[in-house]
N, C-alpha and C positions, 0 to 999 in steps of 0.2 A: 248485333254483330257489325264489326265497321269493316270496311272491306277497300282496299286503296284504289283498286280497277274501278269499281264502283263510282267510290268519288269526282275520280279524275273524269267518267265519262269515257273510259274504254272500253267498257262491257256494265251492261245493264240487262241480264239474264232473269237476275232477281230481281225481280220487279216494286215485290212488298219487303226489299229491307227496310225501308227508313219506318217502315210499320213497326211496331214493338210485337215479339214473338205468338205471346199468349192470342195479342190482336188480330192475326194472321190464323191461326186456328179457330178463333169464333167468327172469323169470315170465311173460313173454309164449311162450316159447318152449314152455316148459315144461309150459303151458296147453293149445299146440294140436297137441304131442305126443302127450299124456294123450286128447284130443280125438279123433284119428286114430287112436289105439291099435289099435280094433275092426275098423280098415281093413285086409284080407288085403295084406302086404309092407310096410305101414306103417311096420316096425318100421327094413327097412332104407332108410329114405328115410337119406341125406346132408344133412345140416344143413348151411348155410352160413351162419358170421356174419350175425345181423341187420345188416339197412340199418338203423342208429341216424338219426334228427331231429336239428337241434338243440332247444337244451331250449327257448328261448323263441324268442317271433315268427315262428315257423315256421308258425303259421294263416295261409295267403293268400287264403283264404274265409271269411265269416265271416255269421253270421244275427245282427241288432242287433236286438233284441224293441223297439219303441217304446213306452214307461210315461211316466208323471208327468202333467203338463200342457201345456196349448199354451204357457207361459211360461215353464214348466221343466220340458223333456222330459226323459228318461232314454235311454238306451240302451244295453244291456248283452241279460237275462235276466229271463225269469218267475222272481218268487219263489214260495216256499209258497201263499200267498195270491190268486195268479194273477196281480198288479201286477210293473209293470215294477219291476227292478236296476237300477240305475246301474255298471256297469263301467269306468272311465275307468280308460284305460292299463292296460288288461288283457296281461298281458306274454306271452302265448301268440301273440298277434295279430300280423300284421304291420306293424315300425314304422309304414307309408301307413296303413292302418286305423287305428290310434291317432293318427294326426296327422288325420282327417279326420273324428271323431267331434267336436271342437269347433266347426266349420265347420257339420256338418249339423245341429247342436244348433241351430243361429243362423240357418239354413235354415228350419228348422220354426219360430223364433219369428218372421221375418220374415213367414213364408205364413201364420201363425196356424193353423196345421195341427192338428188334434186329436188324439191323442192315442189307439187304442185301445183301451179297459179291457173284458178280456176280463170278468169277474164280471157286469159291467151290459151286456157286448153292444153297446155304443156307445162310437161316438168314426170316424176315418177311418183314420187312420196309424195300420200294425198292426205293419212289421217294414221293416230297409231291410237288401238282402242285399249284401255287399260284395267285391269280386273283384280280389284285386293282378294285375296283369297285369305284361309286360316293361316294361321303363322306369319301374315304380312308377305305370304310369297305373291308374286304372279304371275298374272296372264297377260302379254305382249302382244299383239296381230300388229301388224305391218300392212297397212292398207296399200299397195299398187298396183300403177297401170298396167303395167306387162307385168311378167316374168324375166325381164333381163338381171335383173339385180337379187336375186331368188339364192342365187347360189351363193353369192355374195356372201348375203345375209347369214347363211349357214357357213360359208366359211369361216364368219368373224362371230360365231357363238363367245367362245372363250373371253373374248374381249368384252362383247353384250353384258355377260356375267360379272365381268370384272369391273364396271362401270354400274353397273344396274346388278347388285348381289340377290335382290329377291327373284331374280328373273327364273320362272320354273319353267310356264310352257311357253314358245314364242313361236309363231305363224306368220305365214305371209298369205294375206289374203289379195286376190286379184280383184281391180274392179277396173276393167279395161271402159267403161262408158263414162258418158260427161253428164251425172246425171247428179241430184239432190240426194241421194240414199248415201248412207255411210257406208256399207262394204259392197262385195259381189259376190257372185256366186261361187269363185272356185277358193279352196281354204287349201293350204300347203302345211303343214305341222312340221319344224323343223326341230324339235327336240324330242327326245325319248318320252319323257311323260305327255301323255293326249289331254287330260281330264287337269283341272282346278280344284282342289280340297276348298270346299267353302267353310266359315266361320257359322252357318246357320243348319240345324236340323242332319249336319252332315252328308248334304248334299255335296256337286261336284258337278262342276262346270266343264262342257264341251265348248272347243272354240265358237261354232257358230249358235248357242245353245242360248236362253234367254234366262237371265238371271235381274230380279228385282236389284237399283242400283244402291239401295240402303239398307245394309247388313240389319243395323237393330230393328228397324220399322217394320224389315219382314219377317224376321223373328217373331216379333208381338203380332205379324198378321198370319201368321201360321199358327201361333198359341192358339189365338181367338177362335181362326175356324175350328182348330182339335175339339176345345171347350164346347163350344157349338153342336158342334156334331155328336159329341159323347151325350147329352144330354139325354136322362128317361124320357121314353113320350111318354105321354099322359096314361099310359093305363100299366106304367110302370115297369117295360119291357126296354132292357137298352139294346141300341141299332149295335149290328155285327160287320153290317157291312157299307162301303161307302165306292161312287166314281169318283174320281178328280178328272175333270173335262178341260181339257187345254192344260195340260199338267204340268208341262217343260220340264226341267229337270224334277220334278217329284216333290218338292214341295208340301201341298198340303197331305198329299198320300201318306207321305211319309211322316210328317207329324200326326197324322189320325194313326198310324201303324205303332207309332211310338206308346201312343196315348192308348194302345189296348182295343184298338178296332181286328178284331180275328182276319177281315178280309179286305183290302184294298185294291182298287185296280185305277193306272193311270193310263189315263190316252192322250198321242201329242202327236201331230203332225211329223216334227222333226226327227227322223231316227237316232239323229247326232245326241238330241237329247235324252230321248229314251234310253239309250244305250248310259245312259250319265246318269238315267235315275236306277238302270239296274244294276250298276256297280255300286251305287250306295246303297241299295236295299240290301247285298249281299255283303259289302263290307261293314253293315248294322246287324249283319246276322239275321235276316226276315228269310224266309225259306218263299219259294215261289207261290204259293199255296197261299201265304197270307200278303206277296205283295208280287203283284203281277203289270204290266207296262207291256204298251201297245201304241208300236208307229202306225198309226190311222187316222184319218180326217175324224174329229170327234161327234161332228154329229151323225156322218155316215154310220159310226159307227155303233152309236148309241141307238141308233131308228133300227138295227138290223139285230138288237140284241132280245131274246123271247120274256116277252112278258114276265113270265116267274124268277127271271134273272134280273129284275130290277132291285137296286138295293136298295136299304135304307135311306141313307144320305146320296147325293149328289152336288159335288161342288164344282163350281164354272169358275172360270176365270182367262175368258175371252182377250183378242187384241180390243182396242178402243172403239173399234165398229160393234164392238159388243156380237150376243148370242146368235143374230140373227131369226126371222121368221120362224125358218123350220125346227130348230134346236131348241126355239121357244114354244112352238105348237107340242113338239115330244114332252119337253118338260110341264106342261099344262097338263096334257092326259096322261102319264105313265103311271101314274100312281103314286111314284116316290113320297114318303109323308114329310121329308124335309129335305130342302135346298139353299145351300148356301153361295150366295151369288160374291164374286171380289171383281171390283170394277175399276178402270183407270180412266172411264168414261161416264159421269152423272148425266148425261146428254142420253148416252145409248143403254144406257140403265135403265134410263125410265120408258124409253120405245120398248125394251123388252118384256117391261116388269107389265103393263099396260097389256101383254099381247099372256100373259097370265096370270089370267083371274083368277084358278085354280089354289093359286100360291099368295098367300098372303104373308107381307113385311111384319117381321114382331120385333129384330132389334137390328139397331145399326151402330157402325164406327166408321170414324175417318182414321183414315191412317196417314201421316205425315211423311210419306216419302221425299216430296221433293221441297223442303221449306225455302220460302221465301220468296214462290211462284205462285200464281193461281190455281196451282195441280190440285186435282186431289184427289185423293186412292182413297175408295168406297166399301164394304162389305157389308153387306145385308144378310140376317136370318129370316128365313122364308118355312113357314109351314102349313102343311096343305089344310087348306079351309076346309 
């Protein structure tokens, strides 16, 4: 894939383009082999074909840094310097993204919106985060410092829509500090619709909610775990019931729900999300009985559940710090006869995988979320020794 930013030396995000594609997946592979090595059976996991991306506009999330001025903003990336890039038609992105960055440009000059320049700490408009959803609509937040311009924003919907036509949900989120994180804590929803219809498993996106940034890839990593999980154990009994541990909006629940699992239960920190995975369970038709969602810290909540309420399956899918200790000691003794681990961390994969013996690795994928980077998104079949 040739990429102009690239060339020119404006942005070099992608690390392994000038890699040829295929080449880029056998060093991802190869990467979190080497990674796992020190893991007792590691050696005989079963590799399956990577889930390959396509090579471009496969980003269906994307963070727009806001640079330049209120006459001619920017939106792309931080440079060196700390000032916005200009990325127009960034080919990673998806087409809706690139077709809606002209529009929001003429947004910000219509509101006279300022412009955040991280070096001086001043300006309003810091980052606008953007979310392709099903039918190419989307999801808008409006990352600023205050609230002055809040109302603003909501006064000039009509116009937003009329510049930007997929615009479904748009937000203004506050992040009044001078910090490296992309948004803050408080979120403003200035349209009617709350939720994002997503393109995968028929999920649906809350503003602050966490959504994989590559539609197809997590398609094929939601297939996978279903397949996984549905599998006879060995004495030829199929599992009925399954967790999804870090669930976010529902996800794998909801693909094992799909895929004929009688009983699912997701647990997720966020309520924003949960509330996003129980509107899809219920606009899929799952009655609560077979698909249940729970705002809880997941391992609290998993350590306080009775023995005979363990289910068949158990699926993780942790932030990058992975399982941690405790969640790894539960999952060693509980009994569960399989566990399916998805990882965005082959580092903290293998601290946890180490911390249960109990569980042994029988097949693995990578999954290609982010091409063209060193990332790489891991899933592991795990079943108890």
């Amino acid at each position: 894939m040739r990429c102009d930013h690239f060339d020119a030396g404006t942005c070099r995000s992608c690390t392994l383009l000038p890699q040829p594609y295929e080449r880029q997946l056998a060093g991802k592979v190869e990467a979190v082999a080497a990674t796992l090595s020190p893991v007792p059976g590691a050696g005989d996991i079963t590799w399956l074909a990577p889930a390959s991306s396509p090579e471009k506009g496969f980003r269906t999330s994307a963070k727009l840094v806001v640079g330049g001025t209120r006459r001619r903003p920017t939106l792309g990336i931080l440079g060196p310097d700390r000032r916005g890039v200009d990325l127009p038609g960034c080919p990673i992105q998806h087409p809706a993204i690139n077709r809606a960055t002209p529009g929001l440009k003429r947004f910000i000059r219509s509101l006279d919106l300022t412009p955040y320049d991280v070096p001086t700490k001043r300006g309003e408009l810091k980052n606008i985060l953007i979310t392709v959803g099903d039918g190419e609509r989307l999801m808008i937040r409006f990352v600023l410092r205050t609230r002055d311009r809040v109302s603003d924003i909501r006064s000039a919907l009509p116009l937003l829509r009329n510049l930007v036509p997929g615009a479904h949900v748009v937000t203004a989120n506050i992040h009044p500090t001078h910090e490296a994180i992309v948004e803050g804590p408080d979120e403003i929803i200035l349209t009617r619709a709350r939720t994002l219809p997503l393109s995968v498993e028929g999920l649906e996106l809350g503003p602050r909610s966490f959504a994989q940034t590559n539609a197809s890839v997590a398609s094929a990593l939601y297939e996978q775990a279903s397949v996984w999980a549905s599998r006879p154990f060995a004495d030829g009994r199929l599992p009925e019931s399954l967790w999804d541990l870090y669930c976010g909006v529902g996800g794998f629940a909801l693909a094992a729900a799909r895929a004929g699992f009688p009983r699912v239960t997701g647990v997720e920190v966020s309520s924003g999300a949960i509330s996003s995975a129980i509107s899809a369970a219920r606009h899929a038709g799952l009655p609560r009985s077979a698909a249940s969602f729970i705002a809880d810290d997941a391992t609290s909540w998993a350590r306080a559940q009775a023995p005979e309420d363990v289910p068949d399956v158990i699926v993780v899918n942790p932030p990058r710090r992975g399982i941690g200790a405790d969640l790894a000691a539960y999952l060693n003794a509980c009994g569960a006869p399989r566990v399916i681990y998805s990882s965005c961390n082959p580092a903290s994969l293998a601290t946890d995988l180490a911390a249960m013996p109990t569980l042994r690795p029988v097949e693995g994928r990578i999954f290609d979320m982010f091409p063209h980077t060193t990332h790489a998104e891991v899933a592991l079949l795990l079943d108890r020794a």
